[in-house]
Structures are given as C-alpha cells and as structure tokens.
C-alpha positions in Angstrom: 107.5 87.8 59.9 104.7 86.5 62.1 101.8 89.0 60.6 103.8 88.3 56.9 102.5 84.8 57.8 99.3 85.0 58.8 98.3 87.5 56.5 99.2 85.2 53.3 97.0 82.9 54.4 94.1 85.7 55.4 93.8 85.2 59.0 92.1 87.0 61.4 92.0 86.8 65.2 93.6 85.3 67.8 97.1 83.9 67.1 100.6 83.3 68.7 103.5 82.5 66.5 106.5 81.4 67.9 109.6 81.4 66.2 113.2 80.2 67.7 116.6 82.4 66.5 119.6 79.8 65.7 122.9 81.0 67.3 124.0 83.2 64.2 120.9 85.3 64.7 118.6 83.4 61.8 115.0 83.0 62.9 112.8 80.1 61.8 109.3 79.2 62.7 108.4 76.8 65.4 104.9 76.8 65.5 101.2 79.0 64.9 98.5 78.3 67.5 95.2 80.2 66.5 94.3 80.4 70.3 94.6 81.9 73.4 98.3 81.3 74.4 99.5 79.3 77.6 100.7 82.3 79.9 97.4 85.0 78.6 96.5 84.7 82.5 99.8 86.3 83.3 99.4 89.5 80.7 95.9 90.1 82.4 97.5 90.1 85.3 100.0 92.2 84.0 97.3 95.3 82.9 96.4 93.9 78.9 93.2 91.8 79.0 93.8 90.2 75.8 90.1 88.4 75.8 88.4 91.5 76.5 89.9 93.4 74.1 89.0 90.5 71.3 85.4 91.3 72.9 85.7 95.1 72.3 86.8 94.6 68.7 83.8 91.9 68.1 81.1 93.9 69.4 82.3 96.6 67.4 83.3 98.5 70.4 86.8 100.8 70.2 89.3 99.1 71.3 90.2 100.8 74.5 93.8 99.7 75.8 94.7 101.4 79.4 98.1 102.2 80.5 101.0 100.3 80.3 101.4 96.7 81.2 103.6 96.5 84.6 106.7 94.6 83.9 108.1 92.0 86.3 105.5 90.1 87.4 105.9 86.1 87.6 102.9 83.9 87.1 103.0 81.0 89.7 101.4 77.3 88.9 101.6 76.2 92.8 101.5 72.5 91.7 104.2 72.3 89.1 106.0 74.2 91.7 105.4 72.1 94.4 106.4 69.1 92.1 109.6 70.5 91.1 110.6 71.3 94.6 110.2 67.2 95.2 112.2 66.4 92.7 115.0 68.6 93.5 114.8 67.8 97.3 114.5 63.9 96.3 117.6 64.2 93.9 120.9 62.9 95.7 123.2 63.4 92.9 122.6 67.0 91.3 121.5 69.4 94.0 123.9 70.1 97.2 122.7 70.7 100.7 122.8 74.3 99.8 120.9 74.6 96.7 118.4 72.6 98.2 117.5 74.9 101.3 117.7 77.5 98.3 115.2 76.1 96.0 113.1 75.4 99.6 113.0 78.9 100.6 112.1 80.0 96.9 109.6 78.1 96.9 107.8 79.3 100.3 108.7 83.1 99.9 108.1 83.3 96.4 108.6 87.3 95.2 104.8 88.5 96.8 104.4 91.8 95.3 104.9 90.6 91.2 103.9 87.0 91.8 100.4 86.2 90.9 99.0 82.4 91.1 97.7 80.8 87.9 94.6 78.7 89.5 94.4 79.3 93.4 93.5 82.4 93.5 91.8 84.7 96.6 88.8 85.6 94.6 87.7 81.9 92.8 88.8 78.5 94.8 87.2 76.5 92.6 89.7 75.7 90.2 92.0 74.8 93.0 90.1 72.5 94.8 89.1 70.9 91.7 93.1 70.9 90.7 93.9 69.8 94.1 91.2 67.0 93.7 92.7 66.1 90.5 96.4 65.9 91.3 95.6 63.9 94.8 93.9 61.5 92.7 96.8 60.6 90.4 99.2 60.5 93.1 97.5 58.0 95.4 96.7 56.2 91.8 100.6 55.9 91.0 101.5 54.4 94.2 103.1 51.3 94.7 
C-alpha cells in the first residue's frame, strides 16, 4: 500500500509511511514523512545504515547491504527515561511499592548487551552534554 502511494504521486527517496490496522484487520493511513524516521539511529545500530545506503545509491555506487540486521536491540533516550522514572516514583496513586523498585531497577540495569543509547554515546559526548545542558536549563527554569 505504502509504495502504491508514493509511487502515484512519483516519489523518490526517503520516506516512512505509517499506517494504523482497526480491530477487524482494515488498515488506513496515518501519516507520510519524506525524512529520515525517529528511531533510524536504532536500525544502524541494528546492522542497516539507512543514510549510507541513500549515499551509495546517490553516488551511483551499488547498493551494498551486509548481513542481516540483529534483532532485539532496544534504543535507549537516557533523559526520557530518567523522566519517566520520576514520574512513576512521584505517583502515589497508580504505582505500588513493588512496581516502583521494579521500574527503579529497570531503569539502572537496563538489558546491556541489546541496549544502545540514542545521544550519550562512548564515542561522541557532545550531544550529551549539550542535551544535559539543555534539559538542566528548563528544569531550573520551571521551578517554583
């Protein structure tokens, strides 16, 4: 359906098309973004370097895909994470005492073989800091 779609209205490149399946199996579109899609850092890390392979096909190049993507990684966004522990932690009415130490060890043993982090990485702190930076700044900004 998706490559129906695009290819009535002659695109080429980059696309994701997302489409949502109502409970008696019908699909119906939800939306087309001609970009890069939200979690392309976690197919890289998962063996298919989307981007480079847009390069090889650009430059002419064969388009040489390696093996198999692994299956089972997670992609983690430390932040979000670390907000979403708060909340749950903070909450006095939905979690119990249990599924709070639950969602706490999660949280500090998260899977470490298949997880990969989406801007702190070993390689590049840059993006961190200036995350970190960022996400300091709002929160001292939003207090009372």
């Amino acid at each position: 359906m998706a490559k129906r779609l695009l290819d009535a209205v002659q695109w080429h490149g980059i696309a994701m098309v997302e489409f949502r399946v109502t409970p008696a199996g019908e699909p119906y579109l939800m939306e087309v973004n001609t970009r890069f899609w939200g979690s392309l850092q976690l197919a890289i890390d998962a063996g298919i370097d989307f981007p480079h392979l847009l390069y090889q096909i650009i430059a002419g190049e064969s388009v040489a895909v390696s093996s198999p993507y692994r299956i089972g990684y997670r992609l983690r966004w430390l932040l979000g994470d670390f907000d979403s522990l708060y909340l749950v932690l903070r909450d006095q009415t939905h979690f119990t005492a249990k599924q709070k130490w639950r969602r706490l060890l999660e949280f500090m043993i998260p899977h470490p073989l298949t997880t990969r982090h989406e801007v702190d990485r070993w390689g590049d702190w840059g993006p961190a800091r200036h995350e970190i930076k960022i996400y300091l700044q709002n929160l001292f900004r939003h207090q009372y």
